[in-house]
Steps between C-alpha positions, in 0.01 A plus 500: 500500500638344809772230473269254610286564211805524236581100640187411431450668188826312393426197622195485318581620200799254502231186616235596228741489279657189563144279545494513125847291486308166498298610171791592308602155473821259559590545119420907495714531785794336361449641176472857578716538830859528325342838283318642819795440749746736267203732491466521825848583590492721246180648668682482824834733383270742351281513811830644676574693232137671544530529861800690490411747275146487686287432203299350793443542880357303750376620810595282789842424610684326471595614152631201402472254163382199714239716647379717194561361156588145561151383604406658169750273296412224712146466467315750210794498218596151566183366403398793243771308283417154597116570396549719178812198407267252546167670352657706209852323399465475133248781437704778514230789502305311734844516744520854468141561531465323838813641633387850439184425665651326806780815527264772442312348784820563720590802350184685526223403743756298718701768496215772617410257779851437668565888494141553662561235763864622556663167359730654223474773249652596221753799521708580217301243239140583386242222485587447118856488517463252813276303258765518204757394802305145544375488125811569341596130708232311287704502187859365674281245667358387141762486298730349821256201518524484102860451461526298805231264360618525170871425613375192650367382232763567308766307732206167490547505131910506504454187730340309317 
């Protein structure tokens, strides 16, 4: 894939992803963007963690975060935990069951696209530990928004 194509690849991936901001709601937003911002940086050291024991490789320099991962944690996670927040918070097999379907999506036929069109591909990780990598992210994010919900609460009642 040339780098031209890797920009726009990003790009889009990074613009789909944020049209659905306006749908997730004022309230949503606020409400889930404490839980998914420690995620994220928590999505963001492991991402370097992965690239230098290349669990991953992408194809195109340069072979940098801002050009490889980032536009990943920008635009597809970002909003994988806004949407399954906002659709499943409070159903706790539901939460699981759509983040397994939106991760498997990534980890499998995502996955076997970007290494056919050159993008990235997976080195030292197979498609089900990558899978496990994202997945294993759903239950911090749950139980983060819990207690940080729950501690709010919490501090309301001790003011009152």
């Amino acid at each position: 894939m040339s780098i031209k194509k890797q920009w726009l690849l990003n790009i889009l991936m990074v613009l789909l992803s944020w049209i659905t901001f306006p749908f997730l709601g004022i309230k949503n937003i606020k409400r889930f963007l404490p839980a998914s911002i420690i995620v994220g940086i928590f999505e963001i050291i492991h991402a370097n963690i992965g690239k230098k024991r290349k669990w991953w490789v992408f194809y195109n320099k340069p072979n940098s975060y801002l050009f490889g991962e980032f536009p990943f944690n920008l635009g597809p996670f970002l909003f994988v935990t806004f949407w399954t927040l906002k659709i499943a918070f409070g159903n706790f097999k539901l939460f699981i069951f759509l983040n397994a379907i939106a991760h498997a999506f990534f980890a499998y036929p995502y996955s076997y696209f970007a290494k056919k069109v050159k993008y990235y591909s997976l080195v030292r990780f197979s498609n089900f530990q990558f899978f496990l990598y994202f997945f294993s992210k759903s239950f911090l994010l749950y139980w983060l928004h819990y207690f940080l919900e729950n501690k709010t609460k919490v501090v309301k009642r001790l003011e009152n």
